[in-house]
C-alpha positions as CSV (number, residue, x, y, z in Angstrom):
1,X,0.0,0.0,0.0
2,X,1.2,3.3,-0.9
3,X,0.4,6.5,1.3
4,X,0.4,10.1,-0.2
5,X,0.2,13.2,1.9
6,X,-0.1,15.9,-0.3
7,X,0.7,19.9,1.1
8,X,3.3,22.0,1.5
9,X,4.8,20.8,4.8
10,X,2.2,22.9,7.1
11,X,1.0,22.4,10.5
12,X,-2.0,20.1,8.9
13,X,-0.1,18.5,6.9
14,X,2.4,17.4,9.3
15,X,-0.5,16.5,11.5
16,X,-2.3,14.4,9.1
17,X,1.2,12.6,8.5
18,X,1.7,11.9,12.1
19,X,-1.8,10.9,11.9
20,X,-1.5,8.3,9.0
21,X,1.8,7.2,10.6
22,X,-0.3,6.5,13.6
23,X,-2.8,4.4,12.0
24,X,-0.2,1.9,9.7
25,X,1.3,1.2,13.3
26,X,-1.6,0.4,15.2
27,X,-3.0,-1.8,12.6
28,X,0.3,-3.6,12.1
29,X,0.6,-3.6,8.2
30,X,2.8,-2.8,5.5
31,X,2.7,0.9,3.7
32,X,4.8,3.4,2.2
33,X,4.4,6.8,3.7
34,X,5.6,10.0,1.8
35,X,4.5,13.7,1.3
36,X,4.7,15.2,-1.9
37,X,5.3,18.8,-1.5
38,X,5.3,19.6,-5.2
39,X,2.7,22.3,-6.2
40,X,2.7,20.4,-10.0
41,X,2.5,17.5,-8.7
42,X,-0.2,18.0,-6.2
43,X,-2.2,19.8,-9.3
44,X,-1.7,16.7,-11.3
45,X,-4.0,15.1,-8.8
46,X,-6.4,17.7,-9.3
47,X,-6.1,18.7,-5.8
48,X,-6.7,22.3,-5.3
49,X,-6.6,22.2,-1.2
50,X,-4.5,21.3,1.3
51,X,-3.7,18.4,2.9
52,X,-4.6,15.7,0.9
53,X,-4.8,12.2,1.5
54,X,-4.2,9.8,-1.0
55,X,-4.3,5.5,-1.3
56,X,-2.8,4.1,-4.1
57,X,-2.8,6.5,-6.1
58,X,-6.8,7.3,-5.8
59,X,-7.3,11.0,-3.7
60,X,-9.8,9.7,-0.8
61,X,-9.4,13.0,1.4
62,X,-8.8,17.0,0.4
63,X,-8.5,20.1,2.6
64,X,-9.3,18.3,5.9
65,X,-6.9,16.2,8.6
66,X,-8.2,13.4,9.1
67,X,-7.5,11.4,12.3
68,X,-6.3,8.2,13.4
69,X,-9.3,6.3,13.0
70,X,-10.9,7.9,10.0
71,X,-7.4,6.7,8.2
72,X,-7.8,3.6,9.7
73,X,-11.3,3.2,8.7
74,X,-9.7,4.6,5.1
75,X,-6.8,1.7,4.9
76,X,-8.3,-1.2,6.2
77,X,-10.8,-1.5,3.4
C-alpha cells in the first residue's frame, strides 16, 4: 500500500502525517508513507486544497486532517 500526503509541509499537513503514521502502526501492516510537497504534482492530482490524503494512487481525502481512526477506517478496506 502506498500512502500520499499531499501539502506544502504545514502544520496540517504534518499532523495528518503523524496521523496516518499512527494508524499503519496500530493496525500492524505494511505501507509506504511519503509527502509530496510539489505544487505540479499536487495539481496533477487535481487537488486544489490542502492536505490531501491519498491510497494508491486514488485522492480519498482533500483540505481536511483526518484522524487516526478515519485513516484507519480509510486503509483497512
Amino acid at each position: 500500500m502506498k500512502i500520499e500526503i499531499l501539502g506544502a509541509g504545514c502544520p496540517k499537513c504534518k499532523q495528518l502525517t503523524a496521523n496516518a503514521e499512527a494508524a499503519v502502526r496500530e493496525l500492524n501492516i505494511q505501507a509506504e508513507i511519503g509527502k509530496v510537497t510539489d505544487i505540479d504534482k499536487i495539481t496533477d492530482y487535481g487537488v486544489m486544497m490542502t492536505p490531501a490524503f491519498v491510497v494508491d494512487g486514488t485522492v480519498v481525502s482533500v483540505g481536511k486532517v483526518l484522524n487516526t481512526d478515519e485513516i484507519k477506517k480509510i486503509i483497512a478496506k
